[in-house]
LUMVEX-900665 format. One line per 5 residues: number of its first residue (from 0); their letters; for each residue y negated, x, z of N, C-alpha, C, O. Coordinates in pm, 1 decimal, padded with zeros to 6 digits. Each point is the difference from the previous one (the first is absolute). Example, Ala and Ser with C-alpha at 12.3 -4.5 7.8 and 13.67 -1.06 7.14 Angstrom:
2
0> AS> 00569.0 01319.0 00780.0 -00119.0 -00089.0 00000.0 -00120.0 00090.0 00000.0 00001.9 00103.6 00066.5  -00106.9 -00138.6 -00138.5 -00119.0 00082.0 00006.0 -00109.0 -00077.0 00073.0 -00110.8 00050.9 00016.9
//
This chain:
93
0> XXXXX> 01687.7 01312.2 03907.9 -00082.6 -00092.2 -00075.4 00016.4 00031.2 -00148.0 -00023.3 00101.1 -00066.3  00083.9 -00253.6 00028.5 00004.3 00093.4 -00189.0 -00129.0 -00019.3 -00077.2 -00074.1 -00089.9 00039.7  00032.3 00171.6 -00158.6 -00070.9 -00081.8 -00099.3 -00007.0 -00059.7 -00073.7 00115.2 -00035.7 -00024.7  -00201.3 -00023.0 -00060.7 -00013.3 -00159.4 -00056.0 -00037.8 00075.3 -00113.8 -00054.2 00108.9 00018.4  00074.8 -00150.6 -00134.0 -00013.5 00008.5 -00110.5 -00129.8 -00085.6 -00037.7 00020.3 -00121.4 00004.0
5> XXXXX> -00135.4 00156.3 -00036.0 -00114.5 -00066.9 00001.4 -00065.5 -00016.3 -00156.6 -00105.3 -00058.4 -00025.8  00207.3 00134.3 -00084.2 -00046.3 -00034.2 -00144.1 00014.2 -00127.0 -00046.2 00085.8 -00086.8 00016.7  -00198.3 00094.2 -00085.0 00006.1 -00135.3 -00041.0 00030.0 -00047.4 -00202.7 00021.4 00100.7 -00067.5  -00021.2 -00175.3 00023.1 00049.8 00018.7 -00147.7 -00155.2 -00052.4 -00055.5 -00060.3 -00103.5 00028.6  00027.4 00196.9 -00103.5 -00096.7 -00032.2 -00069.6 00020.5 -00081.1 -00082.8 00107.2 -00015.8 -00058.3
10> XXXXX> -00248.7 -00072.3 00035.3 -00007.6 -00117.2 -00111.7 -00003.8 00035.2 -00146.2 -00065.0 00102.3 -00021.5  00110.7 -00152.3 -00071.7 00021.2 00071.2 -00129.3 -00136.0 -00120.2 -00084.8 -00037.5 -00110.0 00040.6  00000.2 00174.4 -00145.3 -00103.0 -00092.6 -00058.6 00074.8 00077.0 -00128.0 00065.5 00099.5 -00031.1  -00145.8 -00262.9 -00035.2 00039.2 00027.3 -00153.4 -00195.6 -00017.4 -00056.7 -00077.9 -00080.2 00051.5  00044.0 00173.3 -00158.7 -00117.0 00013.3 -00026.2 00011.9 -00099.3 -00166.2 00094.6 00024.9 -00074.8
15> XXXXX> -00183.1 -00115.8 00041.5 -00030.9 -00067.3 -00068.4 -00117.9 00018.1 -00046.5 -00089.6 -00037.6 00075.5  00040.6 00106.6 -00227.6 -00136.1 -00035.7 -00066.0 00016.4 -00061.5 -00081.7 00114.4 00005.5 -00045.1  -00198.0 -00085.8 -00014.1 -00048.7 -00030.3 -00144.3 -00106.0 -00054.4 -00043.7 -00064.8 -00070.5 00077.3  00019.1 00090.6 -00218.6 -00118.1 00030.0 -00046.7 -00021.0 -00050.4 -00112.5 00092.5 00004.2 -00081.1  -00197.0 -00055.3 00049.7 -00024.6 -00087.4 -00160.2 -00038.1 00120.7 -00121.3 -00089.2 00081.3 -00024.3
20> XXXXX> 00208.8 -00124.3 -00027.8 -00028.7 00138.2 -00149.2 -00151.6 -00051.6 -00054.7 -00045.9 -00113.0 00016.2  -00024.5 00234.4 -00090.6 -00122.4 00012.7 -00017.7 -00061.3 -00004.2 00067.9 -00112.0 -00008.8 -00050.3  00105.4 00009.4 00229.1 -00101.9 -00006.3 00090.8 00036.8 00108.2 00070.2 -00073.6 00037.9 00091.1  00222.4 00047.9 -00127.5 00028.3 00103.3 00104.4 00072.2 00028.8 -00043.0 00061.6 -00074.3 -00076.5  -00010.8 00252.0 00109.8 00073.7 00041.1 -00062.0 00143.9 00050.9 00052.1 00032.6 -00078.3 00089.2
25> XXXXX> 00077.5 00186.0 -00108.5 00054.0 -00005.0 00025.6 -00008.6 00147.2 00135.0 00055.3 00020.5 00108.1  -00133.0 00036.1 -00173.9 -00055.1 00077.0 00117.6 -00033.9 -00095.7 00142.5 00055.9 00001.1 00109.7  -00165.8 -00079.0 -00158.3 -00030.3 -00094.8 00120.5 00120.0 -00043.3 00068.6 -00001.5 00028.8 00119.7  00087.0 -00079.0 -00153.1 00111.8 -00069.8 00086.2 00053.4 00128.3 00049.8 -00017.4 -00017.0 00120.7  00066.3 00124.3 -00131.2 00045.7 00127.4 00036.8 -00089.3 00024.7 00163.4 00030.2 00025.2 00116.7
30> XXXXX> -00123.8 -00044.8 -00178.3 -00134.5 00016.7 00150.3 00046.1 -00058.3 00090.6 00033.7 00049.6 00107.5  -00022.8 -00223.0 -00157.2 -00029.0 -00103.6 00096.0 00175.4 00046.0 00082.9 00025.1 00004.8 00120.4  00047.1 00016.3 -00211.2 00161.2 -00007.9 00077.2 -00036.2 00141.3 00132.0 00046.2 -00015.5 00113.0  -00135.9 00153.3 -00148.4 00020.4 00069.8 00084.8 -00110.5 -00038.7 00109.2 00018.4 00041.4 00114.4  -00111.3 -00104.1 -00137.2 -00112.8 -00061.3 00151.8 00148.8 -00128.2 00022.0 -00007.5 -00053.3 00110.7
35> XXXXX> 00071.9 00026.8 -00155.5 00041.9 -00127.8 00069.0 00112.4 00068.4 00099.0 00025.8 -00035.2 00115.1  00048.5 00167.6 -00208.1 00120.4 00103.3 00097.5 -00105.1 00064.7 00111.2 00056.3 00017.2 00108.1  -00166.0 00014.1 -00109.2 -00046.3 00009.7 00080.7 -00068.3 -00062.5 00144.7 -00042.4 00066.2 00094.8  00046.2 -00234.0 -00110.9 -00029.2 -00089.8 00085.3 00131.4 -00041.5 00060.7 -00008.3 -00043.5 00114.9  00117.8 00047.9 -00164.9 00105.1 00002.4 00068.7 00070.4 00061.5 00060.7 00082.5 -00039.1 00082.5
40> XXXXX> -00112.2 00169.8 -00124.0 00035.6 00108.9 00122.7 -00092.1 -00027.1 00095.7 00041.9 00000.9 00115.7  -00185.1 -00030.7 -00138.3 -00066.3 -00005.1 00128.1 00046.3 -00096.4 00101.1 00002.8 00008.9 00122.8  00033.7 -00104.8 -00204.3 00058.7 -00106.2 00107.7 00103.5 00012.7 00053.6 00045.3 -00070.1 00090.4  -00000.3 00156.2 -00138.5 00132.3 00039.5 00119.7 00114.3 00020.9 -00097.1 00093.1 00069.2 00041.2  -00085.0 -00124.7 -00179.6 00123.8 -00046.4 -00111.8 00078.0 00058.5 -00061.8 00000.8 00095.8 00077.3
45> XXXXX> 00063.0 -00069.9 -00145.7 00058.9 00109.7 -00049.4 -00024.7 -00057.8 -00201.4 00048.5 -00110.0 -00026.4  -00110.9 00178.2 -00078.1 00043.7 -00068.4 -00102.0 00106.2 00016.8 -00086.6 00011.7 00101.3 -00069.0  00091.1 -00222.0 00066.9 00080.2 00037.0 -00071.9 00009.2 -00027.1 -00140.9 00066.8 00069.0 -00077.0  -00128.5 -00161.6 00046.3 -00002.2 00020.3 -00190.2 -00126.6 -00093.0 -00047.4 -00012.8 -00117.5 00034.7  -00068.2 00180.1 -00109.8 -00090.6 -00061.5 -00109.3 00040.1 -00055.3 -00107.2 00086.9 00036.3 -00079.3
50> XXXXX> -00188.2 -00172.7 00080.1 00034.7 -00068.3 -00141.4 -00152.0 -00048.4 -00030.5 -00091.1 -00051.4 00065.0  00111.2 00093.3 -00192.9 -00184.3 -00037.1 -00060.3 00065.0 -00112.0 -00121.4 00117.8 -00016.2 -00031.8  -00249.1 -00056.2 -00023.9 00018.5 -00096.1 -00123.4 -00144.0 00039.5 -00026.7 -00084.8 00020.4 00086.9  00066.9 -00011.8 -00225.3 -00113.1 -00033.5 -00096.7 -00007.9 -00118.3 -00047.9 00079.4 -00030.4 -00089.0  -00194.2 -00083.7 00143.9 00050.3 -00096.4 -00063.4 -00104.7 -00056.6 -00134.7 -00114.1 00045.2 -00008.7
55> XXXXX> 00154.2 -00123.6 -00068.9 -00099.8 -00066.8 -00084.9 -00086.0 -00086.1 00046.7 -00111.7 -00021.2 -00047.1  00159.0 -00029.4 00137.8 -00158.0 -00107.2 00078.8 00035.7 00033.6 00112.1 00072.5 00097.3 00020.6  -00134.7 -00200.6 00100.2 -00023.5 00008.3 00124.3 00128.0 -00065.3 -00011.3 00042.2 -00013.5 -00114.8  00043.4 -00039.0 00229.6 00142.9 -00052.9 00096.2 -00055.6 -00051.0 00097.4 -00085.7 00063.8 00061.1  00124.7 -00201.5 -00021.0 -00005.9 -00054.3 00069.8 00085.7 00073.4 00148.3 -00045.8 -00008.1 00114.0
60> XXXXX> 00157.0 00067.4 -00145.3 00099.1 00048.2 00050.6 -00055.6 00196.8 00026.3 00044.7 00075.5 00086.4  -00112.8 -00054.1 -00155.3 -00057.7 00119.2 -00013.8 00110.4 00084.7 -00091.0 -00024.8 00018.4 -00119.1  00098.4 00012.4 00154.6 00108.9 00009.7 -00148.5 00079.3 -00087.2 -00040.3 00019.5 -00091.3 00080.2  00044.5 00085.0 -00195.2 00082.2 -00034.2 -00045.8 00150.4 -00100.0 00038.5 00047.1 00018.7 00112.2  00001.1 -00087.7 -00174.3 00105.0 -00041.0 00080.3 00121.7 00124.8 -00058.7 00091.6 00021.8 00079.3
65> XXXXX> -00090.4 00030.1 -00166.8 00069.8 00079.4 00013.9 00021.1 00103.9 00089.6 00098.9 00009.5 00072.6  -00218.4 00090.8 -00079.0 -00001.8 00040.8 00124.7 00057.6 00017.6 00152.0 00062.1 00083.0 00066.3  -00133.5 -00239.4 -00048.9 00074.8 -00039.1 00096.4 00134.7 00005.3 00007.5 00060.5 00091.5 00055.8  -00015.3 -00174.0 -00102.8 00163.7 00006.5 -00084.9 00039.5 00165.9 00055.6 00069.7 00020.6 00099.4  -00132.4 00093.7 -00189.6 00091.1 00137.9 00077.1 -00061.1 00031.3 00078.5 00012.6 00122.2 00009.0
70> XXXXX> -00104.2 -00172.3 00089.6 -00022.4 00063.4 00141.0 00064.8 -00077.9 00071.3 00038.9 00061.1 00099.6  00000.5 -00190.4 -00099.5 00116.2 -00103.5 00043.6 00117.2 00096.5 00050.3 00040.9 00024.9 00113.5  00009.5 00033.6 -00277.4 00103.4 00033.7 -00001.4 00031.8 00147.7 00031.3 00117.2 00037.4 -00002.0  -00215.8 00046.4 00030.2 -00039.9 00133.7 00044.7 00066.2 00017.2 00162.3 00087.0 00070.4 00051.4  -00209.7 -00209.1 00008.7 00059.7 -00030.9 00137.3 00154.4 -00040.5 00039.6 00043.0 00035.8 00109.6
75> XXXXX> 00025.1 -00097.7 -00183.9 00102.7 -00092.8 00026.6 00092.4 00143.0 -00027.0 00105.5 -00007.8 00062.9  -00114.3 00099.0 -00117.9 00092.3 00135.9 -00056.8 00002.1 00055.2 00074.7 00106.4 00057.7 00022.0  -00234.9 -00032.7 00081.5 -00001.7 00114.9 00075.0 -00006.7 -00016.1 00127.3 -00025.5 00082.2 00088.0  00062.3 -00250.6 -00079.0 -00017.5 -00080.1 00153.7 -00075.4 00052.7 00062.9 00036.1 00087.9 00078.2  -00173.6 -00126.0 -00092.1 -00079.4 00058.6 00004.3 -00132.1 -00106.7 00123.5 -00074.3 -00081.7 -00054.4
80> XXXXX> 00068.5 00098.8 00183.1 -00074.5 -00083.0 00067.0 -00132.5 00005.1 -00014.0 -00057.7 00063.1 00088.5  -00013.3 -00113.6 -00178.6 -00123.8 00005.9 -00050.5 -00093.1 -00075.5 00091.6 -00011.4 -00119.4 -00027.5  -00062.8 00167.6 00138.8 -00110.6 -00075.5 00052.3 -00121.3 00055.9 -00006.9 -00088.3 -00042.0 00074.9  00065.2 00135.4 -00156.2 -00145.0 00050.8 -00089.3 -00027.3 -00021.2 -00083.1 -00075.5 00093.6 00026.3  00038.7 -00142.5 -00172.4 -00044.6 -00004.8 -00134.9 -00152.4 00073.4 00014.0 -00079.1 -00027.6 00090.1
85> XXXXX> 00054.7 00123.7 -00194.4 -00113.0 00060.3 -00013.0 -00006.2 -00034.1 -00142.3 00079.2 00008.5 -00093.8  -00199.1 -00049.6 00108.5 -00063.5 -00042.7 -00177.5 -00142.0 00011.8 -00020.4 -00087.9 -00036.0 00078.3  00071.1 00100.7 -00213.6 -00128.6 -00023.0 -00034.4 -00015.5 -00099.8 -00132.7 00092.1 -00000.7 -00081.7  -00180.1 -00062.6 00066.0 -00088.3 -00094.9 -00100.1 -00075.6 00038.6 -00041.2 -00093.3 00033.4 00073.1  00082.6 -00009.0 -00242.2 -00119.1 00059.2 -00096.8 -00136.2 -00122.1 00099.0 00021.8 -00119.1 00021.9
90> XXX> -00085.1 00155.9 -00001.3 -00144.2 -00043.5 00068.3 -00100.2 00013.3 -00097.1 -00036.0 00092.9 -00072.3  -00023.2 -00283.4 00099.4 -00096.1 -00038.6 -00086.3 -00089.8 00107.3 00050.1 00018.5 00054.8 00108.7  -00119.5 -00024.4 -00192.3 -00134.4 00062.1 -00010.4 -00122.5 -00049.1 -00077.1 -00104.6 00064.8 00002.5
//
């Protein structure tokens, strides 16, 4: 009887903060990226790269289109099968 190889490939997440300058700082986003590396390991994920924005107002988009633009292109470099996004949003108070 042979054995089966039963590993499986962990899911990779990419961690996303950002935060409205003058309402938070840069410490704060530092936080939010390690509770967010930390919710994704819980979920099973592996994290492979953080990207924060400070922004001047709120985003409809929550960051930037630039941004976007190099996390686009982050993924597309590192063929990269992204079915996690972890993000936090500066939160009204």
């Amino acid at each position: 009887m042979g054995l089966y190889k039963t590993d499986t490939k962990k899911e990779r997440a990419l961690l996303i903060a950002a935060q409205i300058k003058g309402k938070s700082s840069s410490e704060k986003v530092k936080e939010s990226l390690v509770e967010l590396s930390n919710l994704s390991e819980s979920a099973g994920a592996e994290p492979v790269k953080a990207f924060y924005q400070m922004l001047n107002r709120p985003q409809n988009t929550y960051i930037g289109s630039g941004k976007i633009i190099e996390i686009k292109n982050f993924i597309k470099k590192l063929d990269i099968d992204v079915s996690k996004v972890f993000y936090e949003k500066n939160r009204k108070k």
